[in-house]
Backbone atoms as SQL, in Angstrom:
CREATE TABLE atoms (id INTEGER PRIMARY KEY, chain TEXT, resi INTEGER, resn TEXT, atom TEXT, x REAL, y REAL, z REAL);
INSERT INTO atoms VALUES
  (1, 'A', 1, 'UNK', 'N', 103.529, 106.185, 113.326),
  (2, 'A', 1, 'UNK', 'CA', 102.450, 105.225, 113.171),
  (3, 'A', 1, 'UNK', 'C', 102.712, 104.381, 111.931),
  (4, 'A', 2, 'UNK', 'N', 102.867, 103.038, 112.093),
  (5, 'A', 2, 'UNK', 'CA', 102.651, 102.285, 110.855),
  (6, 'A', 2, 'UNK', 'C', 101.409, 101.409, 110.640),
  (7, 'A', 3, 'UNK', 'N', 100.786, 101.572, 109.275),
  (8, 'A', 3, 'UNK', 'CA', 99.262, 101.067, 109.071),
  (9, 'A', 3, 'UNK', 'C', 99.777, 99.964, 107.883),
  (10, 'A', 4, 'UNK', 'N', 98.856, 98.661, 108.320),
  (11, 'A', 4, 'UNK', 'CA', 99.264, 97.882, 107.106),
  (12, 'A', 4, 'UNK', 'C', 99.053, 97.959, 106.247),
  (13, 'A', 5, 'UNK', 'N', 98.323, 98.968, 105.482),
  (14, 'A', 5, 'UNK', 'CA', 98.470, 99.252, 104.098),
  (15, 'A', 5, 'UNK', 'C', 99.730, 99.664, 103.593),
  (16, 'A', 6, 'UNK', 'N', 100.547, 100.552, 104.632),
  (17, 'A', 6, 'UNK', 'CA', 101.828, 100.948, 104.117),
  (18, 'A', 6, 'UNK', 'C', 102.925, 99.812, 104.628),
  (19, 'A', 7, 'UNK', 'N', 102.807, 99.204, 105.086),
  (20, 'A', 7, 'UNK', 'CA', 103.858, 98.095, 105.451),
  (21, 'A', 7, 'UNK', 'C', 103.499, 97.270, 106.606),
  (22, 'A', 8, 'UNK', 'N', 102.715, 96.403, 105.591),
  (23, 'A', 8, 'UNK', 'CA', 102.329, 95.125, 106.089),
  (24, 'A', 8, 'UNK', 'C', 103.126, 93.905, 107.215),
  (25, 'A', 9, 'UNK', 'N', 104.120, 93.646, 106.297),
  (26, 'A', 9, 'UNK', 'CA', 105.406, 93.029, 107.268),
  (27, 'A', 9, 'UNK', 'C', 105.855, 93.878, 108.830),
  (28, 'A', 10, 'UNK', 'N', 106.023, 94.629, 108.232),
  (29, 'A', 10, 'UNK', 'CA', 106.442, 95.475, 110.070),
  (30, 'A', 10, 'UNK', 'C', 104.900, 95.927, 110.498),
  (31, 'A', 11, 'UNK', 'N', 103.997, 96.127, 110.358),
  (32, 'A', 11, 'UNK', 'CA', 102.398, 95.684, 111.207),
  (33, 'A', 11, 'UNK', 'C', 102.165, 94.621, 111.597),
  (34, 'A', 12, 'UNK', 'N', 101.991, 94.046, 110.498),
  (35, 'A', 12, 'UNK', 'CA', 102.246, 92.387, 111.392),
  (36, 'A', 12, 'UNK', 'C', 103.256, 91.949, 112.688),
  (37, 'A', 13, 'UNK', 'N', 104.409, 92.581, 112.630),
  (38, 'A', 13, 'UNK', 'CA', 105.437, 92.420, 113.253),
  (39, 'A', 13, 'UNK', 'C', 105.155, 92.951, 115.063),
  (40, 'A', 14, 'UNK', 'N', 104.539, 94.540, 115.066),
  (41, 'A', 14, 'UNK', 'CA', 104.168, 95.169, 116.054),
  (42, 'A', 14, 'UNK', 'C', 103.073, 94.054, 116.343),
  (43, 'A', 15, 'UNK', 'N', 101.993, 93.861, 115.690),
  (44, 'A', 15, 'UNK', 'CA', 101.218, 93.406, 116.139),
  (45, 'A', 15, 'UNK', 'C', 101.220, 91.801, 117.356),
  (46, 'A', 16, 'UNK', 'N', 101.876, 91.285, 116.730),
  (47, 'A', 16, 'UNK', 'CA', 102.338, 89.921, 116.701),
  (48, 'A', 16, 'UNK', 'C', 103.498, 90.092, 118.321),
  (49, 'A', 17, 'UNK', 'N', 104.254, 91.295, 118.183),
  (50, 'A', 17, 'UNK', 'CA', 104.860, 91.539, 119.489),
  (51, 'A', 17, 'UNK', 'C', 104.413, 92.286, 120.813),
  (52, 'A', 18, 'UNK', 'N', 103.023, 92.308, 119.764),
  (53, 'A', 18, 'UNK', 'CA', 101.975, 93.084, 121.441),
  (54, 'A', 18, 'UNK', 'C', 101.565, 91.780, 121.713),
  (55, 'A', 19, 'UNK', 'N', 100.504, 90.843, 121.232),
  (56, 'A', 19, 'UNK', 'CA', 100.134, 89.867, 121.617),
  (57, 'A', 19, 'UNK', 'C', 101.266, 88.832, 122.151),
  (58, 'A', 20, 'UNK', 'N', 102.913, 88.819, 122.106),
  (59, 'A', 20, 'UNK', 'CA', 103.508, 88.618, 123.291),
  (60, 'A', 20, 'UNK', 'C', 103.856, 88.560, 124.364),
  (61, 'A', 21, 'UNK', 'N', 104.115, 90.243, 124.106),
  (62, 'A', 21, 'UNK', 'CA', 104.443, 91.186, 125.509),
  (63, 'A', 21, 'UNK', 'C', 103.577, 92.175, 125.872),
  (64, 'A', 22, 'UNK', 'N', 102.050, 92.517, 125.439),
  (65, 'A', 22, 'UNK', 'CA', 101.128, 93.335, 126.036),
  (66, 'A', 22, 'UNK', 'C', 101.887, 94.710, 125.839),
  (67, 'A', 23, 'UNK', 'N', 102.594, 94.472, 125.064),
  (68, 'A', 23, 'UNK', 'CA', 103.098, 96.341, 124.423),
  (69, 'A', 23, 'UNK', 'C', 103.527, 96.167, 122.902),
  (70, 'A', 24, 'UNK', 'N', 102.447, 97.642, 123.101),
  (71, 'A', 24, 'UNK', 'CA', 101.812, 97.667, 121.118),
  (72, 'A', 24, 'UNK', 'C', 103.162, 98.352, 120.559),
  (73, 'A', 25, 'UNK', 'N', 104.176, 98.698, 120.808),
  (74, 'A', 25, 'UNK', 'CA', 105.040, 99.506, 120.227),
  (75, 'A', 25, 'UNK', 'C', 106.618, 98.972, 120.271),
  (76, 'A', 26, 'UNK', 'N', 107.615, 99.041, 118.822),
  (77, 'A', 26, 'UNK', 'CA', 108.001, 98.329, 118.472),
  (78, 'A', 26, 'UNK', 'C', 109.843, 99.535, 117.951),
  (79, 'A', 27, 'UNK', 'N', 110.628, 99.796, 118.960),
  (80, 'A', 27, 'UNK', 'CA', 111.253, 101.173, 118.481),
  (81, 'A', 27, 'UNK', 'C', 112.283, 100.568, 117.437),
  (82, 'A', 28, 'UNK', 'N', 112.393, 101.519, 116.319),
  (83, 'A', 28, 'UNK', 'CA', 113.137, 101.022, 115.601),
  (84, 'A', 28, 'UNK', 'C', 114.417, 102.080, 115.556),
  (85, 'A', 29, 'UNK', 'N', 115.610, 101.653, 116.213),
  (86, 'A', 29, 'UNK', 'CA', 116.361, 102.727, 116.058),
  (87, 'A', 29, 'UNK', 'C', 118.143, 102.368, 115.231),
  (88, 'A', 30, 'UNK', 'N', 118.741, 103.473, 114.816),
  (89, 'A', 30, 'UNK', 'CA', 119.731, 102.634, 113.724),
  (90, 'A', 30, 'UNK', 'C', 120.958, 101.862, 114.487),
  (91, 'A', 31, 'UNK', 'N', 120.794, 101.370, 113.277),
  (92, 'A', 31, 'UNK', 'CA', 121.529, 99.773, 113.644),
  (93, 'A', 31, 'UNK', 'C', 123.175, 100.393, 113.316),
  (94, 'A', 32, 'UNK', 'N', 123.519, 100.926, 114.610),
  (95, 'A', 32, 'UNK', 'CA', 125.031, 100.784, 113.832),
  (96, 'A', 32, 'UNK', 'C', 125.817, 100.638, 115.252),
  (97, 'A', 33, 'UNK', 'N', 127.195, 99.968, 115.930),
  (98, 'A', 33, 'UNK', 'CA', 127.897, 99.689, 116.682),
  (99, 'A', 33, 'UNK', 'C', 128.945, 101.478, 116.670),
  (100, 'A', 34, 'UNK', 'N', 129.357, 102.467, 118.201),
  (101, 'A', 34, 'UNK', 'CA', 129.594, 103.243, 118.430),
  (102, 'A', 34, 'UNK', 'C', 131.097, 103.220, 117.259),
  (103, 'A', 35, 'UNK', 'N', 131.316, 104.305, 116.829),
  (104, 'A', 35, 'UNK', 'CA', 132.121, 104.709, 115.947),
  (105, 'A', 35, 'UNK', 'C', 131.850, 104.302, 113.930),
  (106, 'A', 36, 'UNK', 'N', 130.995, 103.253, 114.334),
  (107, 'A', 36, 'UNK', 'CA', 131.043, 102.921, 112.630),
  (108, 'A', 36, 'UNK', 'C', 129.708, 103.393, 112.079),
  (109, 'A', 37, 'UNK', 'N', 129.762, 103.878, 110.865),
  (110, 'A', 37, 'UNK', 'CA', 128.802, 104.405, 110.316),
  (111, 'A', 37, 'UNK', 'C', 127.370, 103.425, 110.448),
  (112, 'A', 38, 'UNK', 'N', 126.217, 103.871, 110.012),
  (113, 'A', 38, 'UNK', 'CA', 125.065, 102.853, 109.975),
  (114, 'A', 38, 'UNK', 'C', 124.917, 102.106, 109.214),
  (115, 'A', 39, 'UNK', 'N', 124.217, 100.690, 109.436),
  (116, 'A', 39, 'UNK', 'CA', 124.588, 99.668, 108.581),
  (117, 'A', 39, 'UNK', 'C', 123.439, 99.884, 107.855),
  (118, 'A', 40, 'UNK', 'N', 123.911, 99.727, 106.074),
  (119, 'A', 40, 'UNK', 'CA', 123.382, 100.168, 104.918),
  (120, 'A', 40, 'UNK', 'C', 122.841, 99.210, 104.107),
  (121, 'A', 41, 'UNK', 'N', 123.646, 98.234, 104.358),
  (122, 'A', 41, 'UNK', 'CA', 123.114, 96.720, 103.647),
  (123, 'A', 41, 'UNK', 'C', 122.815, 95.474, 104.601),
  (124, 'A', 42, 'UNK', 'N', 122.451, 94.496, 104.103),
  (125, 'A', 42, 'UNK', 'CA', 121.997, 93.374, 105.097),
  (126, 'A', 42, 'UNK', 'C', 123.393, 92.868, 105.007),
  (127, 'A', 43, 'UNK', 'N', 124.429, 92.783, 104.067),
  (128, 'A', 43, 'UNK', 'CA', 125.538, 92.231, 104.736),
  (129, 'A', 43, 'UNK', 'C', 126.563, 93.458, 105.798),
  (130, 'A', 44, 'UNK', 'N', 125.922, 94.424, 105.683),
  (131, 'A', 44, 'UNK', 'CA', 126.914, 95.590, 107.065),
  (132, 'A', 44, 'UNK', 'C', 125.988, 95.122, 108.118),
  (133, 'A', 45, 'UNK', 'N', 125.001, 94.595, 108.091),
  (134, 'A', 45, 'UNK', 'CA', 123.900, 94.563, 109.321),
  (135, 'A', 45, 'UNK', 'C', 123.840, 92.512, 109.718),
  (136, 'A', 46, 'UNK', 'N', 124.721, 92.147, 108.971),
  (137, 'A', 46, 'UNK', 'CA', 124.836, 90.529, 109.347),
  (138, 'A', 46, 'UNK', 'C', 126.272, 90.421, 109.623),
  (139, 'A', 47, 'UNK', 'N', 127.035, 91.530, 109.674),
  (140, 'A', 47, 'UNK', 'CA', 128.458, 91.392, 110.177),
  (141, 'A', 47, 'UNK', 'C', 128.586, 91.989, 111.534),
  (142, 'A', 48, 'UNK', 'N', 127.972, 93.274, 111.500),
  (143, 'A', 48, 'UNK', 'CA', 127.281, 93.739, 112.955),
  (144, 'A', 48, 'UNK', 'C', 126.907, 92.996, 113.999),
  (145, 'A', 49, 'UNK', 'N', 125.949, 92.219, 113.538),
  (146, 'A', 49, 'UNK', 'CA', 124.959, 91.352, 113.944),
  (147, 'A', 49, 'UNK', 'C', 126.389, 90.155, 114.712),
  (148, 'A', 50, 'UNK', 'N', 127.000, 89.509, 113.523),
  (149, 'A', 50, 'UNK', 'CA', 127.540, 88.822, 114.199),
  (150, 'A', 50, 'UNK', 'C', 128.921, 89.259, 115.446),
  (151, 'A', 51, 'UNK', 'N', 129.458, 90.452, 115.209),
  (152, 'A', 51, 'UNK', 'CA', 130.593, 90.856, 115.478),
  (153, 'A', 51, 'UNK', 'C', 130.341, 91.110, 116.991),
  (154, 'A', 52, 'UNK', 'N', 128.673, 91.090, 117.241),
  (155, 'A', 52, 'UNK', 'CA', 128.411, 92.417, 118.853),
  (156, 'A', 52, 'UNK', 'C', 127.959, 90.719, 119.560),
  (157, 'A', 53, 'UNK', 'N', 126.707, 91.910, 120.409),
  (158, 'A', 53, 'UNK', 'CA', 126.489, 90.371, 121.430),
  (159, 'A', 53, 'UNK', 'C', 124.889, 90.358, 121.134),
  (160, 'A', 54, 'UNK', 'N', 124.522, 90.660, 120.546),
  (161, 'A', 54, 'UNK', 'CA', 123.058, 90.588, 120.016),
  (162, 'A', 54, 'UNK', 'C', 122.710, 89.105, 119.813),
  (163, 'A', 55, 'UNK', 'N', 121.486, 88.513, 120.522),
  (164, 'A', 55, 'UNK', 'CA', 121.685, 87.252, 120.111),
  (165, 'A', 55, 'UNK', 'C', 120.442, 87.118, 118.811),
  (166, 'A', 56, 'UNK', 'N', 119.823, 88.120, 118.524),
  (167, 'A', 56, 'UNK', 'CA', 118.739, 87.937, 116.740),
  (168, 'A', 56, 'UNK', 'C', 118.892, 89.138, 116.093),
  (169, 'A', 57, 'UNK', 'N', 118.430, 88.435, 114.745),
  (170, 'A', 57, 'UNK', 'CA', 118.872, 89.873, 113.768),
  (171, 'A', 57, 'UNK', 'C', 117.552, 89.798, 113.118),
  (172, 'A', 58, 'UNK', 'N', 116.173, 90.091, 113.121),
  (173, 'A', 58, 'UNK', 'CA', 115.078, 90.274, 112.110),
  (174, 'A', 58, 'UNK', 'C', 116.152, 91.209, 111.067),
  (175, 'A', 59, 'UNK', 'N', 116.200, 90.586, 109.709),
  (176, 'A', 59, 'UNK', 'CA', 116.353, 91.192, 108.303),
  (177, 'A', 59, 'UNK', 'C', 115.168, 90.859, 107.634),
  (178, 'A', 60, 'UNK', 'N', 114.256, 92.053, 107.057),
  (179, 'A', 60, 'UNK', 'CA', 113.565, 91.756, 105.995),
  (180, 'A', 60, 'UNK', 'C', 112.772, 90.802, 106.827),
  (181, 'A', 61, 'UNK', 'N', 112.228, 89.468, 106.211),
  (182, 'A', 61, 'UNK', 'CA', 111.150, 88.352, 106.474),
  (183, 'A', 61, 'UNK', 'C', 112.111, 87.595, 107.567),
  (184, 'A', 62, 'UNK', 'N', 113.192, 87.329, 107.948),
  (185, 'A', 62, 'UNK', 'CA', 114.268, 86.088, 108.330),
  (186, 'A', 62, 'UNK', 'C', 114.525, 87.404, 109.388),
  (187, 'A', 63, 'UNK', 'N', 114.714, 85.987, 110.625),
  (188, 'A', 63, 'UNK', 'CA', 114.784, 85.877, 111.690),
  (189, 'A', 63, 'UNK', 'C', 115.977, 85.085, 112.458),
  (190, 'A', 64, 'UNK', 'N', 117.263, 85.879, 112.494),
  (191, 'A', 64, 'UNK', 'CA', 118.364, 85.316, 112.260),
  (192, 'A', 64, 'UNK', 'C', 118.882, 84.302, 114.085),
  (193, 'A', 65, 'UNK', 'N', 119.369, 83.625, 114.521),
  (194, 'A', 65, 'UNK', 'CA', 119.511, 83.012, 115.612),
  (195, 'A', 65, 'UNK', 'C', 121.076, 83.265, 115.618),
  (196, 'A', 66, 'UNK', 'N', 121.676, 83.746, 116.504),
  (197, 'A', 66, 'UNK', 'CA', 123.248, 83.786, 116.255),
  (198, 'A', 66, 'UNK', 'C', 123.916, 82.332, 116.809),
  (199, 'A', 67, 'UNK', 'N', 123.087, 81.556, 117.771),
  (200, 'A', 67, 'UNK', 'CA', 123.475, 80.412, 118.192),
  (201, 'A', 67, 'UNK', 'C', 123.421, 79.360, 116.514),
  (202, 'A', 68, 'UNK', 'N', 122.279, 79.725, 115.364),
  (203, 'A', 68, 'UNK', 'CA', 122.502, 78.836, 114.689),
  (204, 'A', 68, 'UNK', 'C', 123.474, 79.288, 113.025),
  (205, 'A', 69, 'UNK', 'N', 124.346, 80.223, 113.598),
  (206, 'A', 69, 'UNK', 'CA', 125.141, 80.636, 112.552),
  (207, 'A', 69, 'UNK', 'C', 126.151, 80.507, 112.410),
  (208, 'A', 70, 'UNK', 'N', 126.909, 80.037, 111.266),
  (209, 'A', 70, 'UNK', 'CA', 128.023, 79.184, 111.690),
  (210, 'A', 70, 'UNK', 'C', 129.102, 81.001, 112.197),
  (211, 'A', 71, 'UNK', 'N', 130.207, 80.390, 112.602),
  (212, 'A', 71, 'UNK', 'CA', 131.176, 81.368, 113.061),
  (213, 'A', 71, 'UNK', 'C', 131.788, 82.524, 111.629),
  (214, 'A', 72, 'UNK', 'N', 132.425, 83.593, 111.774),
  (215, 'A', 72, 'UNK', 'CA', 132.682, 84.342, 110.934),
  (216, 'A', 72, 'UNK', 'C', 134.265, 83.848, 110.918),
  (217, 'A', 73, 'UNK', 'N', 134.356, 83.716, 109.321),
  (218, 'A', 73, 'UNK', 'CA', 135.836, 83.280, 108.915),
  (219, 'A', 73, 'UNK', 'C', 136.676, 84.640, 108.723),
  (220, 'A', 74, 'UNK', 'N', 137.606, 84.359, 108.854),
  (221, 'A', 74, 'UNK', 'CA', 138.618, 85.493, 108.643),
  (222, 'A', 74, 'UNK', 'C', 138.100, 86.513, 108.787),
  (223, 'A', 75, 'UNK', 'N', 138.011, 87.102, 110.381),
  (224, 'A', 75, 'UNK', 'CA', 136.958, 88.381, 110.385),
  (225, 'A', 75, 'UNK', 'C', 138.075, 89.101, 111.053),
  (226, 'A', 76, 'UNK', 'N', 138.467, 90.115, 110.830),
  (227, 'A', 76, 'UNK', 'CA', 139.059, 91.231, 111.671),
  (228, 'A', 76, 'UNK', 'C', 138.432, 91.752, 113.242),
  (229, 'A', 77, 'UNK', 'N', 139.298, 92.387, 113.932),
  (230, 'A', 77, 'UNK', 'CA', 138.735, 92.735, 114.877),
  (231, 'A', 77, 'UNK', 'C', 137.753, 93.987, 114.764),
  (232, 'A', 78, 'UNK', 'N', 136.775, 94.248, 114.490),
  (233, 'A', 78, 'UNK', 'CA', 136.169, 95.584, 114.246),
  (234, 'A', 78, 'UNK', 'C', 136.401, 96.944, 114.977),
  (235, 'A', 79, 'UNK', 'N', 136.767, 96.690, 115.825),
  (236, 'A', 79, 'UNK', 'CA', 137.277, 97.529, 116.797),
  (237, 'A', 79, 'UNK', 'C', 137.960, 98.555, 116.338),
  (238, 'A', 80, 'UNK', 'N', 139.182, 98.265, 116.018),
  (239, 'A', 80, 'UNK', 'CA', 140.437, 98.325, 114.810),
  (240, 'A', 80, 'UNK', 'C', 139.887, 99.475, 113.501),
  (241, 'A', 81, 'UNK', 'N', 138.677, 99.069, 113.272),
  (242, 'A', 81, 'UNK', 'CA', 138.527, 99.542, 111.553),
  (243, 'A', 81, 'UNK', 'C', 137.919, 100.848, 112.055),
  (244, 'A', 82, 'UNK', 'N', 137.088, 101.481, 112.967),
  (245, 'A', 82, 'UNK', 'CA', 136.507, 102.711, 112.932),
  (246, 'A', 82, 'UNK', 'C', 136.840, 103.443, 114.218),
  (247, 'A', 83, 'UNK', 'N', 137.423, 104.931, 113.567),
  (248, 'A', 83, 'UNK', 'CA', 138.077, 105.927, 114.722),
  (249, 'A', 83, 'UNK', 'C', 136.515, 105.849, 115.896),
  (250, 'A', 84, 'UNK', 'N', 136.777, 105.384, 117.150),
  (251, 'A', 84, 'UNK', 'CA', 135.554, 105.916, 117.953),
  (252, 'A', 84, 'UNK', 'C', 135.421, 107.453, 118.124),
  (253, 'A', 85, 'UNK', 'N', 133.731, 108.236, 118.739),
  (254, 'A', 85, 'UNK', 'CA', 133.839, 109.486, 117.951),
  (255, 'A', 85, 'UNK', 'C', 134.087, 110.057, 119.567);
């Protein structure tokens, strides 16, 4: 249960996505792509973000659009960097 006294931003957030979609509940589960650890910072979770096929990233207040981000420069294949388990 989250009450907006304890976190206002993500209440608002549920709330705001029931009066969308007529469902009050909002799962939050970790953000990490199969083999690589969970993303710990907003830049492991904006490289993620860009690397998969996710097309938004809510960080914090920002509401990321992957159509309006420019492309990742010199990015490795991620694939590559973590033993799958």
């Amino acid at each position: 249960m989250v009450t907006r006294e304890e976190s206002p931003l993500y209440y608002d957030l549920i709330a705001e996505f029931e009066k969308v979609t007529g469902v009050p509940i909002v799962i939050n589960t970790s953000f990490n792509v199969r083999g690589e650890p969970i993303a710990c910072t907003p830049h492991d979770a904006y490289l993620r973000f860009m690397r998969t096929n996710m097309d938004q990233l809510v960080l914090g207040p920002y509401l990321l659009d992957k159509k309006e981000q420019p492309p990742l420069r010199e990015d490795v294949d991620w694939r590559t960097l973590f033993e799958l388990d």
